[in-house]
KOLLOVEX-966904 format. One record per residue (C-alpha): residue number from 1; residue in three letters; x negated, y, z. Coordinates in Angstrom, 1 decimal. Layout:
+-----+-----+--------+--------+--------+
|   k |   r |     c1 |     c2 |     c3 |
+-----+-----+--------+--------+--------+
| NUM | ALA |      X |      Y |      Z |
...
+-----+-----+--------+--------+--------+
END
This chain:
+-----+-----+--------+--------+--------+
|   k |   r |     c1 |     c2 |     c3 |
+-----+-----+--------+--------+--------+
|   1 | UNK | -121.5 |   37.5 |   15.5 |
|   2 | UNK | -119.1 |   34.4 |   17.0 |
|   3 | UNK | -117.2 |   34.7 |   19.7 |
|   4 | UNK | -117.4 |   30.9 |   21.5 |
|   5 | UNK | -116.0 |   29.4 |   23.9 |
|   6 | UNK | -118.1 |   26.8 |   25.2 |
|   7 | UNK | -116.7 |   23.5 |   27.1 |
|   8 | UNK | -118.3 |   21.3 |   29.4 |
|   9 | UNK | -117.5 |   17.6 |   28.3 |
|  10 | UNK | -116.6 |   15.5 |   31.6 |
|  11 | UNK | -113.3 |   16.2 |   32.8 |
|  12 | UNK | -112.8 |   19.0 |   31.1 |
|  13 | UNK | -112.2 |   17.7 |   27.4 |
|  14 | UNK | -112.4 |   14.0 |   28.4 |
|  15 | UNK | -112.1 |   12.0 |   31.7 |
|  16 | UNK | -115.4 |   10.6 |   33.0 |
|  17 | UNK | -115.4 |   10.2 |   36.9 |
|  18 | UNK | -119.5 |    9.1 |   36.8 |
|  19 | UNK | -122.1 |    8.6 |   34.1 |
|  20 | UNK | -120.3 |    8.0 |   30.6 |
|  21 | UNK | -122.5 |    6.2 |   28.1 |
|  22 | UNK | -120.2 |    4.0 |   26.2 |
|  23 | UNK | -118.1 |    5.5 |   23.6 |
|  24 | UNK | -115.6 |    3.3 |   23.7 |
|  25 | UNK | -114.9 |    4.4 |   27.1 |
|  26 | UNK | -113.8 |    7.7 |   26.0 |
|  27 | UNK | -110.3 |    9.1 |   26.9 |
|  28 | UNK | -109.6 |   12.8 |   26.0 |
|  29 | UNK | -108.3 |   14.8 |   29.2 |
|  30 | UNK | -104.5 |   15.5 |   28.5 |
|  31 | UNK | -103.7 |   18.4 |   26.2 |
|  32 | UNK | -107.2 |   19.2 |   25.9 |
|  33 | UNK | -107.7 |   18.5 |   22.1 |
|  34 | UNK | -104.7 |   20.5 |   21.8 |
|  35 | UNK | -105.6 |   23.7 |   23.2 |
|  36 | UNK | -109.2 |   23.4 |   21.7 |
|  37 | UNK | -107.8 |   24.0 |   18.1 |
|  38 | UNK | -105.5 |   27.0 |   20.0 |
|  39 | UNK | -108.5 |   28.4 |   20.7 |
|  40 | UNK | -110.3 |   27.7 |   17.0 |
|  41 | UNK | -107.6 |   29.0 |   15.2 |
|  42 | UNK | -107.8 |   32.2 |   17.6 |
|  43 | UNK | -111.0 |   32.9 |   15.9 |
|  44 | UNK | -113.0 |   31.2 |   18.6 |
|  45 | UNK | -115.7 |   28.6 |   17.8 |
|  46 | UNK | -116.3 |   25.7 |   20.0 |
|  47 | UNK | -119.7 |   24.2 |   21.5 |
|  48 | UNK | -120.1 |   21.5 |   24.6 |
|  49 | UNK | -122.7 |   22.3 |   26.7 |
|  50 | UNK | -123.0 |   19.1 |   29.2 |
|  51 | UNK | -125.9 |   17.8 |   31.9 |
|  52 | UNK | -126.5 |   14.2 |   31.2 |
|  53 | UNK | -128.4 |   13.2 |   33.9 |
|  54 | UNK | -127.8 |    9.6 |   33.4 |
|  55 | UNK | -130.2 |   10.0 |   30.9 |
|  56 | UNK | -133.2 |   11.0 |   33.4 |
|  57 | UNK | -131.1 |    8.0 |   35.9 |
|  58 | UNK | -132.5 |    5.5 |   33.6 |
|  59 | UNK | -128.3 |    4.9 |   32.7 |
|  60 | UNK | -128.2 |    5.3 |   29.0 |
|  61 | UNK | -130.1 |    6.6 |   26.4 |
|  62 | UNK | -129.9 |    9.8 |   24.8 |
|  63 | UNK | -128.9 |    7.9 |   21.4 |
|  64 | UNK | -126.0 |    6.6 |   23.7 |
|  65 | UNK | -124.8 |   10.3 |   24.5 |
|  66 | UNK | -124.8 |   11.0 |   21.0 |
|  67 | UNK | -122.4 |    8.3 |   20.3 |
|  68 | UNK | -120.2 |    9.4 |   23.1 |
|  69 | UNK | -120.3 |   12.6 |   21.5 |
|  70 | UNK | -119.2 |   11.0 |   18.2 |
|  71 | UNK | -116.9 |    9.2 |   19.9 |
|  72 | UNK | -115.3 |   12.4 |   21.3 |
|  73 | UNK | -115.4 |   13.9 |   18.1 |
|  74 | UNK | -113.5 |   10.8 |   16.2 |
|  75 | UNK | -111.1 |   11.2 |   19.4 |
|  76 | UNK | -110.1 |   15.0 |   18.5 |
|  77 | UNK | -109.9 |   14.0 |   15.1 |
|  78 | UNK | -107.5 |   11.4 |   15.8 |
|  79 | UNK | -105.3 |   13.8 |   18.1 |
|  80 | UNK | -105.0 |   17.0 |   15.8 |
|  81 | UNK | -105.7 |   15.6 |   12.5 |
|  82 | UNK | -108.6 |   18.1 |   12.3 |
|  83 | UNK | -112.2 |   17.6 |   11.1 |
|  84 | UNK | -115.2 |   19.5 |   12.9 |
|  85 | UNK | -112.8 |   21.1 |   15.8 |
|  86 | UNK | -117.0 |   21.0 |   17.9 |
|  87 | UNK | -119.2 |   22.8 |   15.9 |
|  88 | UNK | -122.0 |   21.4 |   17.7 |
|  89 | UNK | -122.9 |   19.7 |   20.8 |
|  90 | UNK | -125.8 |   20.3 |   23.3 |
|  91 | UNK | -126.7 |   18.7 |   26.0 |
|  92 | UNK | -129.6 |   18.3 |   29.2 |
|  93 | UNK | -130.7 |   14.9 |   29.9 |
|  94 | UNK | -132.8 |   16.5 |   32.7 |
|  95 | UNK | -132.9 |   15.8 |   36.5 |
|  96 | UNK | -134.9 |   16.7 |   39.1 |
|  97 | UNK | -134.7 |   13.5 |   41.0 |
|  98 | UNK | -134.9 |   11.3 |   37.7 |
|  99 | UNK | -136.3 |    7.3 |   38.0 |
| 100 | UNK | -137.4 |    8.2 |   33.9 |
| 101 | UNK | -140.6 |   10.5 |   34.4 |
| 102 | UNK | -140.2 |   12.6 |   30.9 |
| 103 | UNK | -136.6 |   13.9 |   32.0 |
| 104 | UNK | -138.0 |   14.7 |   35.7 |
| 105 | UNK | -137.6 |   17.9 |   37.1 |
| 106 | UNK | -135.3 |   21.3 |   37.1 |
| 107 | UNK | -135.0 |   22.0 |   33.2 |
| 108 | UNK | -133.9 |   25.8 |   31.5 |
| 109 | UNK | -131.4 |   23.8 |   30.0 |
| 110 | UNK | -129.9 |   22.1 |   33.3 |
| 111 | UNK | -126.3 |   24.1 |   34.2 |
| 112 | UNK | -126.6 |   26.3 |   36.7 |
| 113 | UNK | -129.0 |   27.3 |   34.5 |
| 114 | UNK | -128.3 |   29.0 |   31.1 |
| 115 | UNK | -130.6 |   27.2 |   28.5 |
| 116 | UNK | -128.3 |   25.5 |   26.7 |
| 117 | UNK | -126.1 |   28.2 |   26.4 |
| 118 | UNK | -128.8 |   30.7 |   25.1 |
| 119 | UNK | -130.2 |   28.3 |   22.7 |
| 120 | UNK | -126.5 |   27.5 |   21.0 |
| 121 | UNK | -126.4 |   31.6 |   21.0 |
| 122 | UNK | -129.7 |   31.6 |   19.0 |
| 123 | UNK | -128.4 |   28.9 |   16.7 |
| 124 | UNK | -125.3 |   30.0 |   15.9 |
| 125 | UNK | -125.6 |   33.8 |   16.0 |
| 126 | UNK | -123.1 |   33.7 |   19.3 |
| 127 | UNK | -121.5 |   37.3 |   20.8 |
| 128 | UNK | -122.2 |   35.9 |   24.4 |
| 129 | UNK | -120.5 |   39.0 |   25.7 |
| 130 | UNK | -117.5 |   38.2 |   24.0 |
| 131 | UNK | -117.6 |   34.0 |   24.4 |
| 132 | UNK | -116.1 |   32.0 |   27.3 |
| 133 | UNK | -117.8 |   28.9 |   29.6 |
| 134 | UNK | -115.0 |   26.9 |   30.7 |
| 135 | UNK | -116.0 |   23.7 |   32.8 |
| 136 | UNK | -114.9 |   22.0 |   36.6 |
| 137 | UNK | -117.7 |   22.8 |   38.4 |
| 138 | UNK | -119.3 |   25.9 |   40.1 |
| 139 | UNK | -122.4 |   25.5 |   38.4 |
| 140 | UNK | -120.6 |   26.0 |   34.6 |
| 141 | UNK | -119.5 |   29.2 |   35.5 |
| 142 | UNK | -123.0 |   30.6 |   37.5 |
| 143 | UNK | -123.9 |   29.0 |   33.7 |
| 144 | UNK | -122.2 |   31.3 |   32.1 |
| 145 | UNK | -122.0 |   34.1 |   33.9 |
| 146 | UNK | -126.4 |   34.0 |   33.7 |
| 147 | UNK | -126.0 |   33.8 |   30.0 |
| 148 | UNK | -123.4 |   37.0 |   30.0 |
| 149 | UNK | -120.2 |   35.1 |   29.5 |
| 150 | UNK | -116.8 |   35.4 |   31.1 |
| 151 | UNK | -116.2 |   32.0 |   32.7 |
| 152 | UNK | -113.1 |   29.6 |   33.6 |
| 153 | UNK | -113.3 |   27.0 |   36.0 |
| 154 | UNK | -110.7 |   24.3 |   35.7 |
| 155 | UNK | -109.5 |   23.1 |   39.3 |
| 156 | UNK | -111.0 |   19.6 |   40.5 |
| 157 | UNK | -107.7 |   19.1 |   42.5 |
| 158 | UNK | -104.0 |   19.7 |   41.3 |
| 159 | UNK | -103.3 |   21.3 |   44.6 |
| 160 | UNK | -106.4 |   23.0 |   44.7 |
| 161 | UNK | -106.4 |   26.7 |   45.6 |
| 162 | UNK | -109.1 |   28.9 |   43.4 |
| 163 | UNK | -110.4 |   32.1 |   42.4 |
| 164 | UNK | -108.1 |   34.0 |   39.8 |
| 165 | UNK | -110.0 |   32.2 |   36.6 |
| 166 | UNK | -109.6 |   29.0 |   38.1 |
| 167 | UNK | -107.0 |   27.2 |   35.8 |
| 168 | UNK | -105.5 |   23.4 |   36.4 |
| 169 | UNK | -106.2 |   22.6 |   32.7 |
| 170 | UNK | -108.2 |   23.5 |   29.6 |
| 171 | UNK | -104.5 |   24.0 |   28.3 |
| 172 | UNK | -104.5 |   26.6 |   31.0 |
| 173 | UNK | -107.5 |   27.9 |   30.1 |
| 174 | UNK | -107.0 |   28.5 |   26.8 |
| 175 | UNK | -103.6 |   30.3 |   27.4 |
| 176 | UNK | -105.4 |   32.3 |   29.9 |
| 177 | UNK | -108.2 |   33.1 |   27.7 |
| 178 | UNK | -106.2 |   34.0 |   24.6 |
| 179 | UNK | -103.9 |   36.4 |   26.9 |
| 180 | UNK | -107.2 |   38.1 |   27.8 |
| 181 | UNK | -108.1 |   38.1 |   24.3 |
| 182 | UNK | -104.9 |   40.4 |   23.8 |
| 183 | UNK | -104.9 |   42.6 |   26.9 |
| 184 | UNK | -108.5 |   43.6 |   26.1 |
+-----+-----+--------+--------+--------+
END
């Protein structure tokens, strides 16, 4: 079985401060391809799990999240000189306030929830007990802490005072995770 770490996408691998559905509006966070292939060549594998609401906002389509995530993945590339750093990407287009009635409504696959994260376990024959959600908002972790991962939250604020597994980066995260990985 894999043990995963699984990122969010907005501003935790690349800065997106509303509904990003233009790839060439992409901009990786800083550092963040960098300590994604620290934590693949630690053994881990790497998924996005991402709400794209914008979808169910009537914003973009759900082709158009698909060439972000292309976009993202040309980005890494680019960065680290690595192919296929993502092994894959999943993402909810659901919301329950949504303008485009067949992406209405609270979805299994909408983070809090742990849809997503169960469904990449299923795929990918994921140890979730031993795999790591890592994402800037409250409802990645209560993601994957209902899916029975450990979880990182990165801080929304430079100055921002957190709980001990909230880290200012994903390059703080992943140093944080891989010294877990060694004390345990």
């Amino acid at each position: 079985m894999r043990r995963t770490i699984f990122l969010d996408r907005d501003n935790t691998i690349i800065h997106n401060d509303g509904h990003l559905g233009d790839p060439d509006a992409v901009h990786l966070m800083e550092g963040a391809a960098e300590a994604m292939i620290q934590l693949a060549d630690a053994g881990y594998t790497l998924i996005v799990i991402t709400n794209q609401s914008g979808v169910a906002r009537g914003l973009f389509t759900e082709d158009d999240v698909k060439a972000v995530h292309q976009s993202v993945d040309r980005s890494i590339r680019d960065a680290t000189g690595r192919e296929g750093v993502v092994l894959d990407w999943y993402y909810s287009p659901w919301h329950p306030e949504a303008v485009v009635d067949a992406y209405r409504g609270n979805h299994p696959t909408r983070k809090p929830e742990p849809g997503m994260l169960i469904k990449a376990a299923a795929d990918h024959d994921i140890d979730l007990d031993n795999s790591w959600m890592v994402g800037d908002q409250e409802r990645d972790v209560q993601a994957g802490a209902a899916a029975g991962c450990r979880s990182v939250r990165l801080a929304s604020d430079p100055v921002e005072t957190c709980a001990e597994t909230c880290r200012p980066t994903l390059m703080d995260a992943a140093r944080y995770i891989l010294a877990e990985a060694v004390a345990s």
